[in-house]
N, C-alpha and C positions, 0 to 999 in steps of 0.2 A: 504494500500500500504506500503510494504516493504520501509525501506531507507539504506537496507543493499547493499552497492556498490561493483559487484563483475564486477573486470578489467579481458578484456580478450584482449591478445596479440595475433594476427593471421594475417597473412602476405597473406592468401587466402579468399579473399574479399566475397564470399560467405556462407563459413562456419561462418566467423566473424559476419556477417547480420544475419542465422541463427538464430547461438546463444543468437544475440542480440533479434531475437522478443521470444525466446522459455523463454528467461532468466525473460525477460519482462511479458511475458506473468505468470510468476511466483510469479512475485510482487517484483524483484529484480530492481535495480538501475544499470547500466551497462557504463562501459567506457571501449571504443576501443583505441587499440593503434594500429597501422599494423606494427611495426616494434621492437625491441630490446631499441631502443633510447628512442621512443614516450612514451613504456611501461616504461620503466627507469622515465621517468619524470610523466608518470601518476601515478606511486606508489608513488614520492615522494612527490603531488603535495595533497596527504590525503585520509583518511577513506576507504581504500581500506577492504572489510572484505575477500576478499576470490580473489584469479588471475589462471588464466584460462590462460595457456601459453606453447605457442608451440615450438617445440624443435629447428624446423630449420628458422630463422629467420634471415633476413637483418640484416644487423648495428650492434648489440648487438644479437649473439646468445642466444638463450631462455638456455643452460646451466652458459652463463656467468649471464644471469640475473639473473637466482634462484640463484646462486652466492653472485650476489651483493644485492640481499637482503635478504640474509640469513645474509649476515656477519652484518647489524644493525636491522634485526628480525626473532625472531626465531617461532615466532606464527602466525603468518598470512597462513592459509592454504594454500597451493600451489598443482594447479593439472596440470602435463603435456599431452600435449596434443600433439601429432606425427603420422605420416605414420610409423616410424619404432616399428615392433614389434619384434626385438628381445629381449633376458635376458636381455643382456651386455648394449643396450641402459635404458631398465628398471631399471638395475642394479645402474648406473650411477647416473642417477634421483632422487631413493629414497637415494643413499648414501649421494648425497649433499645436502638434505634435503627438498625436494618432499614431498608430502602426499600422493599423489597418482599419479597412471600413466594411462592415456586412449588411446591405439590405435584408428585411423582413420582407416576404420570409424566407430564409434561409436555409439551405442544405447543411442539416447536422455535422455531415461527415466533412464538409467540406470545410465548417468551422473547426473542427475539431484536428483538421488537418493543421491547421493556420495556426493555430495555438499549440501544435506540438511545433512548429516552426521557429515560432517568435520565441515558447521556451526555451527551445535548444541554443535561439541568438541572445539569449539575457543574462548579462554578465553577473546577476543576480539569484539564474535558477539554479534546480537542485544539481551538484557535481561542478559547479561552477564557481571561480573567486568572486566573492563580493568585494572585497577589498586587498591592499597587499600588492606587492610589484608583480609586474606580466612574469610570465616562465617565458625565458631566454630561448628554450627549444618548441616554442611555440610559435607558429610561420600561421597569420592569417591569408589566404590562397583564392585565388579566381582565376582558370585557365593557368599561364606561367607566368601571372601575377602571384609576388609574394612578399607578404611585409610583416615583419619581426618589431612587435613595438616595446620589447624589451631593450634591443639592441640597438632601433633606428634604423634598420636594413630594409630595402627595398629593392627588389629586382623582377625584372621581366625577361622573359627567355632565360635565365641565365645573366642579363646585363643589368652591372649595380643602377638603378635611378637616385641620383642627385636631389633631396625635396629638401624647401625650407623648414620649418619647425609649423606654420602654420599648416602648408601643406600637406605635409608629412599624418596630422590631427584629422583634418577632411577625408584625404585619405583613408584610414583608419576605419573611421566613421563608418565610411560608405560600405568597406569590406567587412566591418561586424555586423553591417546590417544587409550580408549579400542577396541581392533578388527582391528589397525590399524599398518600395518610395519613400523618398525620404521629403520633406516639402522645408522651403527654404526657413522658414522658421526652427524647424528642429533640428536641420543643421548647424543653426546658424546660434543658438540653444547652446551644444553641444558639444561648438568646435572654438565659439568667441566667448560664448558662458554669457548666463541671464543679463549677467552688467551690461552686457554692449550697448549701446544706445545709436549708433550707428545705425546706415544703409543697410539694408538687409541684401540690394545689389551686389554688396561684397563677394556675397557666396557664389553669385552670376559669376565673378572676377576668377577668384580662386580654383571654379570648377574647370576655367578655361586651363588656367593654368597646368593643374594636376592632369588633363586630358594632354595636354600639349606633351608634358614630359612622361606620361603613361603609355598613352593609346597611341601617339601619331607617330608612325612607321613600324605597329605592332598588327597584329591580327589576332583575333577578333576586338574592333573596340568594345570594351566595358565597361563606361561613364554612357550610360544612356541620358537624354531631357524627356520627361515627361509634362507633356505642355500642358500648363495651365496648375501644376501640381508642385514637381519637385524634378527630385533627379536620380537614380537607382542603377548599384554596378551589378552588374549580371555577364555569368560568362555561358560560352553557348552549348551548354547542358539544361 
């Protein structure tokens, strides 16, 4: 049995039951909240690995709450969960810093894929450091993309890449959250920290950058732009 705790905030008492025996029945550990408020204090109350939270919610809208816990964590995966399927609401989501998005109503199996995913990328879940320095012999990897954030090493094919210190951080980024949109906010989160007060164009700047000394004279490129969203490294598996 799992003792990995994933909260789910849902304000429709039946899908919340769902969730809660499919999640169980997974080997997951599950805390409900029905409202904006309850989920507020069930995040802050611990060990939460992963929230399952829906968009339109009593008390505390589910955008104010990805909000309010994005601004004191930036790693804890977050999947929204809504009736609406438009862009502009999707758009929303992943800019504030979402992992993912699932329209209602939703394929079980499909969610449940998604969230063995985002676990497996949460520097938080279970087998994982939460805190403490990178292990050295540890190479985050895409294609013969490979970057060592113990050591600062970066190489493609085989050939050292050259990055700044900031670069080097985006980078990073991109490849712990490989196959994943990332939206310029939560990049920009993640890799400048809450303080920034800055352009958020920055991350436009940087991404050119890191492609420039990545991808151009490589194959496959893997800095994709997801227009109107963010930006997601993906290699061609």
């Amino acid at each position: 049995m799992s003792d990995t705790t994933i909260l789910v905030v849902e304000d429709e008492r039946k899908i919340a039951r769902l969730l809660q025996i499919e999640l169980e029945s997974e080997g997951y550990a599950v805390s409900l909240a029905p409202d904006g408020v309850e989920g507020w204090a069930a995040y802050k109350a611990g060990d939460i690995a992963l929230v399952l939270l829906d968009v339109m919610l009593p008390g505390i809208s589910g955008i104010d709450l990805l909000q309010r816990i994005r601004v004191v964590d930036a790693e804890t995966p977050i999947i929204m969960l809504t009736a609406k399927g438009s862009v502009a609401d999707k758009v929303t989501g992943l800019d504030l810093g979402a992992n993912d998005y699932v329209t209602k109503p939703f394929d079980m199996e499909e969610l449940l894929a998604r969230i063995r995913v985002l676990l497996r990328k949460s520097p938080t879940s279970n087998g994982a450091p939460a805190a403490g320095e990178p292990d050295p012999d540890e190479w985050l990897c895409a294609a013969d993309l490979r970057l060592n954030e113990a050591t600062r090493q970066v190489e493609r094919a085989g050939q050292e890449i050259v990055l700044t210190q900031r670069e080097f951080d985006l980078l990073a980024v991109l490849l712990r959250h490989k196959r994943l949109v990332l939206g310029r906010e939560q990049l920009l989160n993640q890799v400048w920290g809450f303080e920034y007060t800055g352009n958020t164009n920055v991350v436009d700047v940087y991404i050119r950058y890191v492609r420039k000394k990545v991808d151009e004279g490589f194959f496959p490129e893997l800095i994709h732009t997801v227009r109107g969203v963010g930006y997601v490294l993906r290699d061609a598996t």
